[in-house]
C-alpha angles and dihedrals in degrees: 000000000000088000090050087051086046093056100044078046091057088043090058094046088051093058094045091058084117096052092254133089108213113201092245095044074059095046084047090051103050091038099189095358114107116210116241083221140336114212108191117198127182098282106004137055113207107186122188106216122168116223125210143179129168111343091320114085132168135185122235141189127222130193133196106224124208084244091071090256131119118227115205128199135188106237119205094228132007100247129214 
């Protein structure tokens, strides 16, 4: 699962190469995955997205980060 997170974590990073996170280079990153949430903030996105493979799935956030990466974290539960 960790590699699946990675990827989606890369996407994202991908999208951000210009320092923003526009809400359809999102949409083009998680392809058929929906977010759980997306908090946007004045210089950053964090979106909530649960990953999943086989019968094991996680949420993870990932923030965009003002160096142009994208930081992902396993979260316990998915939140509202």
């Amino acid at each position: 699962m960790l590699l699946a997170a990675e990827r989606l974590r890369t996407r994202l990073e991908t999208a951000d190469a210009d320092g923003t996170l526009t809400d359809r280079e999102i949409t083009e990153a998680l392809g058929h995955v929906r977010a759980h949430s997306v908090d946007r903030g004045e210089d950053r996105a964090v979106l909530v997205v649960q990953v999943a493979a086989s019968s094991w799935a996680q949420c993870y956030s990932y923030t965009e980060l003002s160096t142009g990466t994208v930081q992902a974290r396993a979260l316990e539960e998915c939140g509202g």
